[in-house]
N, C-alpha and C positions, 0 to 999 in steps of 0.2 A: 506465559512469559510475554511481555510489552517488547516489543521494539518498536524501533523509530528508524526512518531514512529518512534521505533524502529523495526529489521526484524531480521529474518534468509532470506534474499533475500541475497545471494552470489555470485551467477554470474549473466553471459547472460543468461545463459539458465533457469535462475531461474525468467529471468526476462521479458523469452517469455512465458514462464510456467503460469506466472502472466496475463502476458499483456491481454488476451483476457475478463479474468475477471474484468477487471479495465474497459478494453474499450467499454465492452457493457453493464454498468451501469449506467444507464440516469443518479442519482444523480451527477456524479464525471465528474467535468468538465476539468482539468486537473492532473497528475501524474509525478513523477518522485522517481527514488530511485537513491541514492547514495551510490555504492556497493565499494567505496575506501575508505570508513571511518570505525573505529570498530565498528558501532552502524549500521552499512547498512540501514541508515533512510530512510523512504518510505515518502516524501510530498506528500499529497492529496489534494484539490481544490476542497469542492465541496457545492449546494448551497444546497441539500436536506440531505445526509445523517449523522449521529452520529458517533462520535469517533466507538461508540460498532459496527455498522453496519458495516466497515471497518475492523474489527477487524474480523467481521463473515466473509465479503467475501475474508479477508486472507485465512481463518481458510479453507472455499471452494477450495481455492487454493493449499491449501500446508504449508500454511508459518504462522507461529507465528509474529503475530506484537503484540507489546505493547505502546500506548498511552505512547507521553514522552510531557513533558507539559515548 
């Protein structure tokens, strides 16, 4: 299932900050964020976890995402 938020992911370095979190979660089989739009949208890919679960391991990370639908 794709979703998409919204972030405070702002840079690269927010976005190496992230990345370890993203990449050792079996659920999420793909990732990207888009740090040159206002909305810094973070796409997720994945076939196990819930919008909210993504939402928590922002929240582990650092970064506020908000579900944008």
């Amino acid at each position: 299932m794709k979703m998409k938020f919204t972030s405070n992911i702002k840079c690269n370095g927010c976005i190496a900050t992230i990345t370890p979190f993203m990449t050792k979660e079996n659920g999420i089989v793909d990732w990207a964020v888009d740090i040159t739009v206002p909305e810094k949208t973070l796409e997720v890919n994945s076939e196990a976890l819930t919008e909210e679960e993504v939402i928590a391991l922002g929240l582990k990370a650092g970064f506020k995402l908000v579900a944008s639908h």
